[in-house]
C-alpha positions as CSV (number, residue, x, y, z in Angstrom):
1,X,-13.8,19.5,13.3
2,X,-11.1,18.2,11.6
3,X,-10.2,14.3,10.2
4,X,-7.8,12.6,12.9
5,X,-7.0,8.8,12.3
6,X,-5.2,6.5,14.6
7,X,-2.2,4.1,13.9
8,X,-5.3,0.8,13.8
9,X,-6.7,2.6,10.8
10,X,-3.7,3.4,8.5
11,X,-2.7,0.1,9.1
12,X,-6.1,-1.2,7.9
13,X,-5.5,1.3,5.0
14,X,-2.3,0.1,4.3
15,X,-3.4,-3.7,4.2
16,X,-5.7,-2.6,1.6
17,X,-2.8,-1.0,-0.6
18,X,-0.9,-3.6,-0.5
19,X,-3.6,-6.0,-1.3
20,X,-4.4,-3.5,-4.2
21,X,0.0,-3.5,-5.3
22,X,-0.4,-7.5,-5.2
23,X,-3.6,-7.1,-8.0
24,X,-1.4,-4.3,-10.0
25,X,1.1,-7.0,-10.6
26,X,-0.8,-10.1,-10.6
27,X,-2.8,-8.0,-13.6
28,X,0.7,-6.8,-15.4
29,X,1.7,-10.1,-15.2
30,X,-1.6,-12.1,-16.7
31,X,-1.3,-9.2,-19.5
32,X,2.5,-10.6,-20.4
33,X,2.2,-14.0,-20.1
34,X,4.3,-15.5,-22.6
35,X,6.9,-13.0,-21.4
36,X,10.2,-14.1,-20.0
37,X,9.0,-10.9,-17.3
38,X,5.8,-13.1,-15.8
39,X,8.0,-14.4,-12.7
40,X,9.7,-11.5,-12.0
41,X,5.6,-9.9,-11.9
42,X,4.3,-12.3,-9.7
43,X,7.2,-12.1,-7.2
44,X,6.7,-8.6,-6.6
45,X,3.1,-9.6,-5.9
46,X,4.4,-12.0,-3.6
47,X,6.3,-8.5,-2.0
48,X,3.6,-6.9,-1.7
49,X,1.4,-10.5,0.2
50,X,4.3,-10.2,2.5
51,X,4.1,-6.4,3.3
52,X,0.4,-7.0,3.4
53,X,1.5,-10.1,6.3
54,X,4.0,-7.6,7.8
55,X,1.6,-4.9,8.5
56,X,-1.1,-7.8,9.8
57,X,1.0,-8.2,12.3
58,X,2.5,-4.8,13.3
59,X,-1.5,-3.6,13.4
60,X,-2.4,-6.7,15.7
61,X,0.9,-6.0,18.0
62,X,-0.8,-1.9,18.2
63,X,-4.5,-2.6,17.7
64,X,-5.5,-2.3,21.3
65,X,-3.2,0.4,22.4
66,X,-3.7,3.0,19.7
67,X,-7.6,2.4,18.4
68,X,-10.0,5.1,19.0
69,X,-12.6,2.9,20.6
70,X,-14.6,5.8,21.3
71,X,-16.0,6.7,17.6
72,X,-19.6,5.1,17.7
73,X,-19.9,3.3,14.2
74,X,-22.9,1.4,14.3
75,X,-22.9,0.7,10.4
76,X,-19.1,0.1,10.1
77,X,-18.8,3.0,7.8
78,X,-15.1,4.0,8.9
79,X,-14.2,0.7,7.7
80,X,-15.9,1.5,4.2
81,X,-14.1,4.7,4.3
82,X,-10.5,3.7,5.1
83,X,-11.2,1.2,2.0
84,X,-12.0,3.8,-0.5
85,X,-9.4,6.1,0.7
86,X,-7.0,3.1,0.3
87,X,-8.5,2.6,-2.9
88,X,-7.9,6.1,-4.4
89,X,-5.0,7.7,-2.6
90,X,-2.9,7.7,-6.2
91,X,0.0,5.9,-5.0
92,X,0.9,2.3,-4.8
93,X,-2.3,-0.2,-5.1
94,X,-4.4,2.4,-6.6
95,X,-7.3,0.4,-8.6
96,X,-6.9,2.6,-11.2
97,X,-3.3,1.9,-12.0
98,X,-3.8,-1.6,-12.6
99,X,-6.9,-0.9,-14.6
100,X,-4.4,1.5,-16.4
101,X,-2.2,-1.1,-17.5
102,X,-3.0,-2.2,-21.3
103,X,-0.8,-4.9,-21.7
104,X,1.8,-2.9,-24.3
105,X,3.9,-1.7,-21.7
106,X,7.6,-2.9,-21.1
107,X,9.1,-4.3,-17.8
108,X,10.8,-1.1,-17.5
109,X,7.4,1.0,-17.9
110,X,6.1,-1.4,-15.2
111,X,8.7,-0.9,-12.7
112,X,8.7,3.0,-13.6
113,X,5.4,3.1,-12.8
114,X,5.3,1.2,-9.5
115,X,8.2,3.1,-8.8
116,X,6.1,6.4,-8.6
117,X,3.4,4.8,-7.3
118,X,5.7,3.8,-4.3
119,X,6.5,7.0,-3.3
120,X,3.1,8.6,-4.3
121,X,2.1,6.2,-1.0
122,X,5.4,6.9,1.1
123,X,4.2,10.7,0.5
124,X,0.8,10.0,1.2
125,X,1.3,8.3,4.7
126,X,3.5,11.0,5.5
127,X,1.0,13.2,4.5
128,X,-1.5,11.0,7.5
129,X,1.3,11.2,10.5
130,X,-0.3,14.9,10.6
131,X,-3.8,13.4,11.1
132,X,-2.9,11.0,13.8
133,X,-3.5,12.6,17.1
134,X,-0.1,11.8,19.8
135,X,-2.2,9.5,21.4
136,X,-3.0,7.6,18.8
137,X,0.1,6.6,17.8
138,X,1.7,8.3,14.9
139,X,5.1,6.8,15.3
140,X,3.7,3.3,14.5
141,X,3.5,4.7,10.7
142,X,6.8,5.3,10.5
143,X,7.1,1.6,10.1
144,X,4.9,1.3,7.6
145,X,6.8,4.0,5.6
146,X,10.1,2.2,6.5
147,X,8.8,-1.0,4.7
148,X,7.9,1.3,1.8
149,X,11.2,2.7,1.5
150,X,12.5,-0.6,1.4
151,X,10.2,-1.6,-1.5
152,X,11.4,1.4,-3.7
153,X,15.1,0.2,-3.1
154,X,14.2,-3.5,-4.2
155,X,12.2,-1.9,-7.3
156,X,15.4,-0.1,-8.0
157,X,17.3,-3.0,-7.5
158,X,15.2,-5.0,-9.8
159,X,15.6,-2.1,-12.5
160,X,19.0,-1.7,-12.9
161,X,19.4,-5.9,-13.6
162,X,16.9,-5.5,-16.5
């Protein structure tokens, strides 16, 4: 038997990333404070709370339609799952890459890396659209890699004005 998921859960899994993009920046900009680059850290922290928001509310508009109320869960472990696959996936909001972050990189190296880290996770929930049975509704991720898309064009954005 293969691993199917439903829109609800990569929702829930994208949540998570983005709460895990708002720590990368919150934690590259506590390790240049003093720089003129701390605002410009915390509001793409502040992008990734309001992605977090956005897909809130995109998962509460589908929750009942495309969860698979089915899966008997007693211990709430698909919950724990989703988590560490949210937390280990590679791409954006990986724990790792903010644990990665030293403190001696420049704003450049920053972006760069959240750069590839946006499209490790715009590959990685395209990589999920195969896992999510018709019923379930795979289209609903599309969405959510719209509103990544649109984060690597703002991160560009914010690149070429440095």
């Amino acid at each position: 038997m293969g691993i199917t998921f439903n829109a609800d859960e990569v929702f829930a899994m994208a949540i998570k990333i983005e709460e895990n993009g708002a720590a990368f920046y919150r934690r590259a900009a506590s390790l240049t404070a003093g720089s003129t680059h701390v605002k410009l850290l915390e509001s793409l922290a502040k992008m990734e709370d309001i992605h977090k928001k956005i897909f809130l509310d995109m998962k509460a508009k589908i929750s009942k339609d495309f969860s698979d109320e089915s899966s008997y869960d007693p211990f709430q472990e698909t919950g724990l799952y989703l988590d560490a696959l949210a937390d280990s996936h590679g791409g954006e909001g990986s724990l790792s890459a903010a644990d990665a972050l030293t403190g001696k990189e420049t704003i450049r190296e920053i972006i760069d890396i959240a750069l590839g880290l946006e499209m490790k996770s715009i590959l990685y929930y395209t990589g999920l659209l195969d896992l999510i049975p018709a019923r379930l509704g795979p289209e609903h991720v599309g969405h959510i890699i719209e509103e990544e898309k649109k984060h690597v064009a703002q991160l560009q954005q914010v690149k070429r004005q440095l």
